[in-house]
C-alpha positions as CSV (number, residue, x, y, z in Angstrom):
1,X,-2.3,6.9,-0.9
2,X,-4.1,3.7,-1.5
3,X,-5.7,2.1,-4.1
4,X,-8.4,-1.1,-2.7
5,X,-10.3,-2.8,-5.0
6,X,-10.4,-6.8,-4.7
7,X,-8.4,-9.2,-5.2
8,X,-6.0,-6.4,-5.6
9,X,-4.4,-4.0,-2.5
10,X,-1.5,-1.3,-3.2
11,X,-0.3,1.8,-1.2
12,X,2.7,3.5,-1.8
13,X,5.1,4.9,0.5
14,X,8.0,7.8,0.4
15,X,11.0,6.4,1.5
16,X,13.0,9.7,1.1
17,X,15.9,11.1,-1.5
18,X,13.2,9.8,-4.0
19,X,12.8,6.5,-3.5
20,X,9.3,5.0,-3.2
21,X,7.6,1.4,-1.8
22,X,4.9,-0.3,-3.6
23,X,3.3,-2.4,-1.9
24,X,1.4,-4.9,-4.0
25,X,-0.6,-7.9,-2.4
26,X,-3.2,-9.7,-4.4
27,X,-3.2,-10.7,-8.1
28,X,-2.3,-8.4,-10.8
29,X,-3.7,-9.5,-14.1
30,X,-5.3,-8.2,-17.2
31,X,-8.2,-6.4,-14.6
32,X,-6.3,-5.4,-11.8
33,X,-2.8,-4.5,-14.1
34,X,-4.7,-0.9,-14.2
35,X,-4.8,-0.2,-11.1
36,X,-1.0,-1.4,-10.5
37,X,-0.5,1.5,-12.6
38,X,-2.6,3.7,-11.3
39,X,-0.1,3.5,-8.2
40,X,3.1,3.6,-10.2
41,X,1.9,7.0,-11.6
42,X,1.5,8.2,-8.4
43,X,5.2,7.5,-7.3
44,X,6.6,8.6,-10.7
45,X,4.7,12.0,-10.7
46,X,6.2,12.3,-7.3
47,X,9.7,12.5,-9.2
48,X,10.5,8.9,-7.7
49,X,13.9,8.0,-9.1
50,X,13.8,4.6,-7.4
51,X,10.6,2.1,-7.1
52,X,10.6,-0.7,-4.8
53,X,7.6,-2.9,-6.1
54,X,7.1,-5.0,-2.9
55,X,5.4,-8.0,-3.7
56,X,5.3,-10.4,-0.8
57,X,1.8,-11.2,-1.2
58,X,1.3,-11.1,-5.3
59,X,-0.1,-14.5,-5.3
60,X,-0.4,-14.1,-9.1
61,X,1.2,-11.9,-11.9
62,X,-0.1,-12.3,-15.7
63,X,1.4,-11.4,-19.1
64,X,0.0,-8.3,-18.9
65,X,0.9,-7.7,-15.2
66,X,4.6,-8.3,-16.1
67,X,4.9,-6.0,-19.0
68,X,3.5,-3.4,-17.3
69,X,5.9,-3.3,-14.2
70,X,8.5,-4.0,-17.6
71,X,7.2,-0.8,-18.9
72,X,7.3,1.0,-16.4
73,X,10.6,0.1,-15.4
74,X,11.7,1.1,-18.9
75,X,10.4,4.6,-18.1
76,X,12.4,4.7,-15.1
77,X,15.3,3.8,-16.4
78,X,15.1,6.1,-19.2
79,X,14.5,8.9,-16.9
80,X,17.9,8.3,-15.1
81,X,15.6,5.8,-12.7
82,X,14.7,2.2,-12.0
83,X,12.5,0.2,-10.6
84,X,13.5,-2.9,-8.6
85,X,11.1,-6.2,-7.3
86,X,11.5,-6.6,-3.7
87,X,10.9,-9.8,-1.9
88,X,9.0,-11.4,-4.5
89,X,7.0,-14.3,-3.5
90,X,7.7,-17.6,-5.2
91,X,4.7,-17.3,-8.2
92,X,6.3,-14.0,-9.0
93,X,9.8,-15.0,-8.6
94,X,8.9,-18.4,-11.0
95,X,7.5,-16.4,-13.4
96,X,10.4,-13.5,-14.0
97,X,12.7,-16.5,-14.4
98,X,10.5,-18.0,-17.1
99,X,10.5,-14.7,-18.6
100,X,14.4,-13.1,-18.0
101,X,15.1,-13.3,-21.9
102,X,12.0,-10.6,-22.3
103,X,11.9,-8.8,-19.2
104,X,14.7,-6.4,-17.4
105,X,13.2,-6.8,-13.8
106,X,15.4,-6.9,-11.4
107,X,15.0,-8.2,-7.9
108,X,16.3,-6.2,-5.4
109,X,19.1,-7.0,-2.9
110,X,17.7,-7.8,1.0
């Protein structure tokens, strides 16, 4: 399934044994953090037990961007879960280490 609205792009994708891909390519901020989430539902209704949030092509991530994919990553993780960044691109990677004291993302292993 995808969600397209501008500047925002997601679609998910089952990678099997429930693991999912999220791709994410735009900017996620206070407007388009919504539907971010909107596609995180999707994989955790599916019984995901393992996100990948792919974001490659996030050319921005907000406050509110980041403690959703936080919050959502608590869920996870809660539910015997987690969700992992994968191939971040260097504005998202910049801001997670501005934020590590606050925020459990983790960057998944190439």
């Amino acid at each position: 399934m995808s969600v397209n609205a501008l500047p925002i792009d997601t679609d998910c994708e089952e990678l099997g044994e429930g693991a999912f891909l999220l791709r994410v390519r735009g900017e996620i901020d206070m407007a388009t953090t919504p539907l971010v989430e909107r596609a995180l539902e999707e994989c955790i209704e599916s019984e995901a037990v393992q996100v990948f949030v792919e974001m490659s092509e996030v050319t921005f991530i907000d406050a509110t961007g980041l403690r959703s994919l936080n919050d959502y990553g608590e869920r996870l993780h809660d539910a015997g879960g987690e969700l992992l960044v994968s191939r971040p691109s260097w504005q998202v990677r910049r801001v997670l280490e501005v934020a590590h004291d606050k925020c459990r993302l983790r960057i998944a292993e190439e």
